[in-house]
C-alpha positions as CSV (number, residue, x, y, z in Angstrom):
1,X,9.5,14.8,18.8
2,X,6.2,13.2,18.9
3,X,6.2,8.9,18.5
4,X,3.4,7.5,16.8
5,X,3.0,3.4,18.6
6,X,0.4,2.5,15.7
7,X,1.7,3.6,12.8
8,X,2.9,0.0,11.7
9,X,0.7,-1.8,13.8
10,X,-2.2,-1.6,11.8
11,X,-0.2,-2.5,9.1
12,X,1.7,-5.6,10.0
13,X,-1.8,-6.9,11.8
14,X,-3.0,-7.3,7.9
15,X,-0.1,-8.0,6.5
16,X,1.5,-11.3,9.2
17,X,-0.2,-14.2,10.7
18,X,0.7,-13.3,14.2
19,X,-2.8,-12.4,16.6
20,X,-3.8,-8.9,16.7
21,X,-2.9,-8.8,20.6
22,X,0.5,-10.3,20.5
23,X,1.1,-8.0,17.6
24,X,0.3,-5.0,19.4
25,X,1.7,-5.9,22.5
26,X,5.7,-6.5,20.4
27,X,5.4,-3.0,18.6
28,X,4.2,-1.0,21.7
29,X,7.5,-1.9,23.6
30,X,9.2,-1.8,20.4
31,X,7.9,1.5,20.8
32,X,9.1,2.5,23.9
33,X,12.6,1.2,23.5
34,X,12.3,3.4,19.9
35,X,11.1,6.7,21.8
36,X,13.6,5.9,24.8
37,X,16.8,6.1,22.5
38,X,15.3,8.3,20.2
39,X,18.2,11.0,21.1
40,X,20.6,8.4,20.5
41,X,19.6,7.2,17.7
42,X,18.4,10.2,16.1
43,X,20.5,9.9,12.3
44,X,19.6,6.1,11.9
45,X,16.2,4.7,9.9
46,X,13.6,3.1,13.0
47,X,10.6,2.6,11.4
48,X,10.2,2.7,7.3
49,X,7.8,2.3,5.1
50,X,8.8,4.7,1.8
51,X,11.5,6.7,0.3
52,X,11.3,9.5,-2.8
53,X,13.6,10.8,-4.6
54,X,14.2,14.5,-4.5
55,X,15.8,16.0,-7.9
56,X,15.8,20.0,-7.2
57,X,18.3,18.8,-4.7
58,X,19.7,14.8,-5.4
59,X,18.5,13.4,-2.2
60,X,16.0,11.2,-1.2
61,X,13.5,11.1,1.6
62,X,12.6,8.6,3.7
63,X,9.6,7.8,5.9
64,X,10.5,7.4,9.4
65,X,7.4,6.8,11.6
66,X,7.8,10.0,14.0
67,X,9.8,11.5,11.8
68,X,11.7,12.4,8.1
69,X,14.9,11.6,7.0
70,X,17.2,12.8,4.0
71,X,19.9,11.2,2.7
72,X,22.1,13.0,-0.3
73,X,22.3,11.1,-3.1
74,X,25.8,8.4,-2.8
75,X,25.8,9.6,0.4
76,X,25.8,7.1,3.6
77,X,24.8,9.7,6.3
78,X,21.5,10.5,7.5
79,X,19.8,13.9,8.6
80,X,16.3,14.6,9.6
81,X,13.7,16.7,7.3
82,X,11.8,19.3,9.4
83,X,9.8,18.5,12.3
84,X,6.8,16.4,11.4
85,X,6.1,12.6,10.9
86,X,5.7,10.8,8.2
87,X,4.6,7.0,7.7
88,X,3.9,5.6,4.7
89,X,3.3,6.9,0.9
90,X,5.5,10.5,0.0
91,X,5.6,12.6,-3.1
92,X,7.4,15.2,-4.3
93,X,5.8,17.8,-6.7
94,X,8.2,20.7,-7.5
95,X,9.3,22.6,-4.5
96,X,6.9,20.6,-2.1
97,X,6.8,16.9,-0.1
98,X,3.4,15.1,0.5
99,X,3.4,12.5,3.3
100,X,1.0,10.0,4.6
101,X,1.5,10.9,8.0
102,X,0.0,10.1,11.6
103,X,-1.0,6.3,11.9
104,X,-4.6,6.0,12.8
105,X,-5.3,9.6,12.8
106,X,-4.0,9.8,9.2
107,X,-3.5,12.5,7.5
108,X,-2.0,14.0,4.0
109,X,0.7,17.1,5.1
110,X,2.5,19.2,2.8
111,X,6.2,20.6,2.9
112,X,8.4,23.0,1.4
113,X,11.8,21.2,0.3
114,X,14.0,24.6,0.7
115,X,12.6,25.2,4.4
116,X,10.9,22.0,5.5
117,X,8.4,23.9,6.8
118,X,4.9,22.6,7.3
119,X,2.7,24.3,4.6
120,X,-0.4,22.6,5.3
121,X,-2.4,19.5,6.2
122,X,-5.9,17.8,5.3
123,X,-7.6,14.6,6.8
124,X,-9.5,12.7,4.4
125,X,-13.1,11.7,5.8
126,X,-14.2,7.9,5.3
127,X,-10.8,6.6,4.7
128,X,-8.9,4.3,6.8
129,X,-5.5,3.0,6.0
130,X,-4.1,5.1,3.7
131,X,-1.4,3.5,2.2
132,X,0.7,4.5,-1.6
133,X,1.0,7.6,-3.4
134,X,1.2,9.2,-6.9
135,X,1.1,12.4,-8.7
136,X,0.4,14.4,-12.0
137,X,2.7,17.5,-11.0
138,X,1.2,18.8,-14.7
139,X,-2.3,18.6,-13.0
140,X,-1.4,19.6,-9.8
141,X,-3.4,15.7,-8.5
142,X,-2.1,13.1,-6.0
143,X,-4.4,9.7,-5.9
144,X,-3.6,7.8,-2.6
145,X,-5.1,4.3,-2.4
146,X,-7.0,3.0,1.0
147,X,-5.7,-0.3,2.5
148,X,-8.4,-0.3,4.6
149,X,-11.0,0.5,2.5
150,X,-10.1,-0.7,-0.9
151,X,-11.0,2.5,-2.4
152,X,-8.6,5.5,-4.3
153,X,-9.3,9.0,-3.3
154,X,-8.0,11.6,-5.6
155,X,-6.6,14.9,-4.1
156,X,-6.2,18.4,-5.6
157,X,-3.4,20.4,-4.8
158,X,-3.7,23.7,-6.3
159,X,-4.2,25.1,-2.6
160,X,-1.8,24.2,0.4
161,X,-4.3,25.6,2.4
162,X,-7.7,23.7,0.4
163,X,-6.4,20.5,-0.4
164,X,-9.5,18.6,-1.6
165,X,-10.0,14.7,-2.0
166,X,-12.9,13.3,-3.8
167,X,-13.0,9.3,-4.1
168,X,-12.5,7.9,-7.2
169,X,-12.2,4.5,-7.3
170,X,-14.9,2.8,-4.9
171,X,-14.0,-0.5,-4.7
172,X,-10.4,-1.5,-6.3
173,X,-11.5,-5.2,-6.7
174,X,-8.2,-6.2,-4.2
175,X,-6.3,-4.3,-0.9
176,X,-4.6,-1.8,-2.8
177,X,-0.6,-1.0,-2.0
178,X,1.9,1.2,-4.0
179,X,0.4,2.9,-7.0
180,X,2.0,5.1,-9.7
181,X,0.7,7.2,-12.5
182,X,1.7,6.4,-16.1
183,X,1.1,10.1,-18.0
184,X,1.6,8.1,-21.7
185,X,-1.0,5.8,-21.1
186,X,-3.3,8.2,-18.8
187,X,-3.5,5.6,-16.0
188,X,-3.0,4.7,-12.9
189,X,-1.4,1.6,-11.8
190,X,-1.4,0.2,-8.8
191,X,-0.6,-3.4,-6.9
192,X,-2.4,-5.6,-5.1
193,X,-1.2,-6.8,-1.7
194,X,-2.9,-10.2,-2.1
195,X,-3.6,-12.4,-5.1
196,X,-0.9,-11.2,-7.1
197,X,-2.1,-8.5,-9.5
198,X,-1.1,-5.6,-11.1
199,X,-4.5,-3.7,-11.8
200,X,-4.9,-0.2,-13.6
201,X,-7.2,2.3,-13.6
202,X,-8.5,4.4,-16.8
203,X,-8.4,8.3,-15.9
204,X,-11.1,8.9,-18.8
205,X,-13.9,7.2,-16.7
206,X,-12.2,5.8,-13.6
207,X,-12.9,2.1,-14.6
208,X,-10.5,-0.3,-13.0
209,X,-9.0,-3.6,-15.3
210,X,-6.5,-6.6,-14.4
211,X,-2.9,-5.9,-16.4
212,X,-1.2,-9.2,-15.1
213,X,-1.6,-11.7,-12.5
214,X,2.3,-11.8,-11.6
215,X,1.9,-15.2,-9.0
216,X,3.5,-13.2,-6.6
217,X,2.6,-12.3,-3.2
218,X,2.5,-9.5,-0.6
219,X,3.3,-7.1,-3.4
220,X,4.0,-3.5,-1.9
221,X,5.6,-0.9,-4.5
222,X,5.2,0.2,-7.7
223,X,7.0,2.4,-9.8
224,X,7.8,2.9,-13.6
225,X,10.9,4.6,-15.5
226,X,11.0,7.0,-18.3
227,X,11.5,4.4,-20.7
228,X,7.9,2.8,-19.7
229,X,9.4,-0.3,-17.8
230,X,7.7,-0.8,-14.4
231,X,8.8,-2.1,-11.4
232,X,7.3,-3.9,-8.2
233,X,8.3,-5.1,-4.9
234,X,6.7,-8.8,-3.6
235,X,7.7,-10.0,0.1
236,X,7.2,-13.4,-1.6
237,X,9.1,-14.4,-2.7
238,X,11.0,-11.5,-1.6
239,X,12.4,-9.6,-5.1
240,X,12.1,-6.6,-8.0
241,X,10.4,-7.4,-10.5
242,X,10.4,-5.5,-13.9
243,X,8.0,-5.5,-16.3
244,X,7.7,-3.6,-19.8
245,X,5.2,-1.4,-20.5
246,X,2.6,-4.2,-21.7
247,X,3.1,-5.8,-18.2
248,X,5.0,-9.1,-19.6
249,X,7.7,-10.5,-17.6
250,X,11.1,-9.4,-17.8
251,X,13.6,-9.3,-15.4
252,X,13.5,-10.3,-11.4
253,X,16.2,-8.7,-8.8
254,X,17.1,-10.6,-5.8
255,X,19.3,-9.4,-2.9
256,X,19.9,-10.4,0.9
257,X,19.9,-6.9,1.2
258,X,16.1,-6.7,0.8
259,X,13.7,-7.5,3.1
260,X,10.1,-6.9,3.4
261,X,10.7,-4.7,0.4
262,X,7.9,-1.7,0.5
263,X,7.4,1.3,-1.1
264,X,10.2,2.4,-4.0
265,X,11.3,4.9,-6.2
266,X,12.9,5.7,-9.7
267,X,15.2,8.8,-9.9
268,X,15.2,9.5,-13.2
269,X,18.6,12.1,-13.0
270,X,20.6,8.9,-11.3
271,X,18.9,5.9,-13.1
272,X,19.0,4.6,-9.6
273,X,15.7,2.7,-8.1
274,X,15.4,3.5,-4.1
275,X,13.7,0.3,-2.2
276,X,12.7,1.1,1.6
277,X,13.0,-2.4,2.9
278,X,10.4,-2.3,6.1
279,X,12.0,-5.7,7.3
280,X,15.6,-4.3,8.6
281,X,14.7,-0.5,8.3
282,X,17.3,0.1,5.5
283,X,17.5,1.6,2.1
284,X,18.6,-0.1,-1.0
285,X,19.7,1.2,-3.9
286,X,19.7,-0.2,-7.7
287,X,21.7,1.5,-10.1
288,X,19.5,0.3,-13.6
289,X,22.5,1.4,-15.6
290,X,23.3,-1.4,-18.8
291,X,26.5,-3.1,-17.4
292,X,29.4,-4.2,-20.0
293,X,30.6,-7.3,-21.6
294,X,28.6,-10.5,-22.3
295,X,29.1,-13.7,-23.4
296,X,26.4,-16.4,-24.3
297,X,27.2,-19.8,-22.5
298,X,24.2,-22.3,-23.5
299,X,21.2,-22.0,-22.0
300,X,21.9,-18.7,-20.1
301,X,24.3,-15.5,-20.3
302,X,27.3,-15.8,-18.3
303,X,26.8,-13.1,-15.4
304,X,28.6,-10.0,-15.8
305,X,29.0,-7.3,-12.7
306,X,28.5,-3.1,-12.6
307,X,30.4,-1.2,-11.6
308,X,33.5,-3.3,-11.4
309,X,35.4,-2.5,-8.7
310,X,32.3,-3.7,-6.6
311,X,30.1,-1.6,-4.0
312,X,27.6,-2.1,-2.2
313,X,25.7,-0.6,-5.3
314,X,26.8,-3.3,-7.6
315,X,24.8,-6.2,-8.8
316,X,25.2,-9.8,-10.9
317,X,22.9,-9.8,-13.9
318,X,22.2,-12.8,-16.6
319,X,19.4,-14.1,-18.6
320,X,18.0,-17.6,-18.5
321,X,16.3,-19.5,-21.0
322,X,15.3,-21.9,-18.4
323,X,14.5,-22.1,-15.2
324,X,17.6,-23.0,-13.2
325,X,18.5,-23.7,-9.6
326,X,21.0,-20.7,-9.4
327,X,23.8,-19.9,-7.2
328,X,26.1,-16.7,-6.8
329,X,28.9,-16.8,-4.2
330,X,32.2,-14.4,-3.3
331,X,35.1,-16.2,-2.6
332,X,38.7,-15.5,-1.6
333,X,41.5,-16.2,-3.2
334,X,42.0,-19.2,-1.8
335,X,38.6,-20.4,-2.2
336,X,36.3,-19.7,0.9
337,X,33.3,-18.3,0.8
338,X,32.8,-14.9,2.0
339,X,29.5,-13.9,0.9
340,X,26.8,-16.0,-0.5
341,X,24.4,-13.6,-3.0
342,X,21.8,-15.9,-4.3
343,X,20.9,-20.2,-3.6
344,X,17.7,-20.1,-5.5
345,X,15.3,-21.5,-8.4
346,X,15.1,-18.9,-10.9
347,X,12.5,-18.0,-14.0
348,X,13.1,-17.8,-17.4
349,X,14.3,-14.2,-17.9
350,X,16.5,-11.7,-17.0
351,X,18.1,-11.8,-13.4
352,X,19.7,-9.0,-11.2
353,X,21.5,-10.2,-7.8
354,X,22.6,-7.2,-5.4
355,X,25.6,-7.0,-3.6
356,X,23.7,-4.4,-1.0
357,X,23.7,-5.8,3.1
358,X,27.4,-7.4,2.6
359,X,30.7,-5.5,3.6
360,X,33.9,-6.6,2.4
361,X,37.2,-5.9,2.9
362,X,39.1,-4.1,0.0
363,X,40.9,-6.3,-2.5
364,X,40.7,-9.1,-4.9
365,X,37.6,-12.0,-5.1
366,X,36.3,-14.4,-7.3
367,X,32.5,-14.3,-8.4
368,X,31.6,-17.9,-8.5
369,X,27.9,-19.0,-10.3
370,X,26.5,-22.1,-10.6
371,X,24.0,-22.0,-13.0
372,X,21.7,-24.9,-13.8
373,X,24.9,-27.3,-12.9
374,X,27.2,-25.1,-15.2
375,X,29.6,-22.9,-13.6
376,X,31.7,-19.4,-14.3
377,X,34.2,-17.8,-12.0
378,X,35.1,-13.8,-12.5
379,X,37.7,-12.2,-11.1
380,X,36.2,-9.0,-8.7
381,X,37.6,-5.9,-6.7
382,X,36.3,-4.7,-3.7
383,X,37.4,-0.9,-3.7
């Protein structure tokens, strides 16, 4: 199996302070630690960038550097995909995966999901860090947006052996990331690593426009459900964001189980966003389900918890009229602290707080928030 030693160089050389030499130097014996154990270490995620969700079989699919992973859907196990690479943005459209694969020598590859055979490749002339992906299954269309370049190039799909890319957008007014397509509205959106946008682009004539400046930074994915809410990833602060379909400000989901949160997807059959967190090469997953029971306390909503008995797929969510210095612990029943989910100061708006990147033992806790100097404790279980 082939390893690819610049596949995230590039990438973190933009994205960190560090110098370009010092940078290289740490991932090439990364690298060769990676490609030495690869045997070893065949069924665990190395090197992520992106996930997608699969629905003609409930799994999702993960970007792995030098290679593709699947994971069932609730499962914990890993498995590779076939036998090529695959590095940052994936889509599926029907029967078929399309991967950003390669690092510098980029190029778009196309799979069958039955087989996992290679169906076909392209490279795309001109471009030079190809980065997010999005389709129009209807319209048989992928647009990829160029880190490197600051450009979108649009690619037809009809033909697994003809895949053709024309460049659409030629200058996307920031360094372009994730980017998703929003049928309703016949758009594109699409996030901008720097300055804090969320930008759009009009598929009548290709024009580009500002949505919201969100304040946050190092934004990476973008993603919407089928109920026109969309969400992002930021680095920093380091969070989901939701936002309705008008791009106002809704709710914000904080974990210690993300970091460096990058590409993501919605799986519309689960109601379950994916989040590949490049940071600790894991997946997180955030079931969007309404949770039950709610009681107004003053100036916020006193936290309630799905599902209940916790997993690692469980979150805290409550609604501030204010912004609060807010903190969510686990505790014992005698009162230590076993896990601390959130010390923060939060926004006005709705708030999600994961439970994903902390094991505990099976049994009886106590959720204890401190809200604005106000405090709530709720009985949990740990299945």
């Amino acid at each position: 199996m082939p390893c690819f030693p610049i596949n995230r160089d590039r990438f973190r050389a933009e994205k960190n302070t560090l110098s370009h030499k010092s940078l290289y130097t740490v991932r090439i014996l990364t690298l060769l630690l990676l490609c030495a154990t690869l045997n070893a270490s065949a069924q665990t995620i190395t090197d992520t960038e992106a996930v997608e969700y699969d629905p003609t079989q409930n799994r999702y699919l993960i970007s792995n550097g030098g290679s593709i992973l699947q994971q069932a859907s609730g499962s914990d196990a890993f498995e590779f995909f076939g036998e090529e690479d695959a590095d940052y943005g994936m889509e599926v459209i029907g029967n078929k995966l399309y991967t950003i694969s390669g690092g510098f020598q980029q190029s778009i590859k196309v799979h069958d999901l039955n087989t996992e055979a290679l169906l076909g490749q392209t490279t795309i002339s001109g471009s030079n860090f190809l980065n997010g992906m999005a389709s129009d299954p209807e319209n048989n269309r992928i647009w990829i947006t160029d880190f490197g370049t600051n450009s979108i190039y649009e690619l037809d799909v009809t033909d697994d052996q003809n895949l053709m890319a024309t460049e659409v957008v030629t200058n996307t007014q920031c360094t372009p990331n994730g980017i998703t397509y929003d049928e309703v509205n016949n758009r594109l959106c699409y996030v901008c690593w720097s300055g804090g946008e969320v930008r759009s682009v009009d598929l009548a004539d290709y024009s580009t426009a500002e949505l919201i400046n969100t304040g946050l930074s190092q934004i990476d994915g973008i993603d919407h459900d089928e109920d026109g809410n969309f969400y992002i990833s930021s680095w920093s602060p380091t969070r989901i964001t939701v936002l309705n379909n008008n791009f106002t400000m809704q709710e914000t989901v904080t974990s210690t189980g993300l970091d460096n949160p990058a590409d993501i997807s919605y799986a519309v059959a689960t109601d379950t966003l994916a989040i590949a967190n490049s940071g600790d090469n894991t997946i997180t997953y955030l079931y969007l389900g309404d949770p039950v029971g709610i009681d107004e306390v003053d100036d916020f909503t006193s936290p309630k918890i799905y599902p209940n008995p916790v997993s690692g797929r469980s979150f805290v969510q409550f609604e501030l009229a204010k912004a609060s210095d807010c903190v969510v612990r686990i505790t014992n029943m005698q009162g230590q602290t076993v896990a601390e989910l959130l010390n923060d100061h939060l926004p006005v708006g709705k708030h999600k707080v994961l439970f994903a990147g902390h094991q505990l033992e099976a049994g009886a806790y106590l959720l204890e928030t401190e809200i604005d100097g106000k405090s709530s404790v709720q009985r949990v279980i740990v299945g």
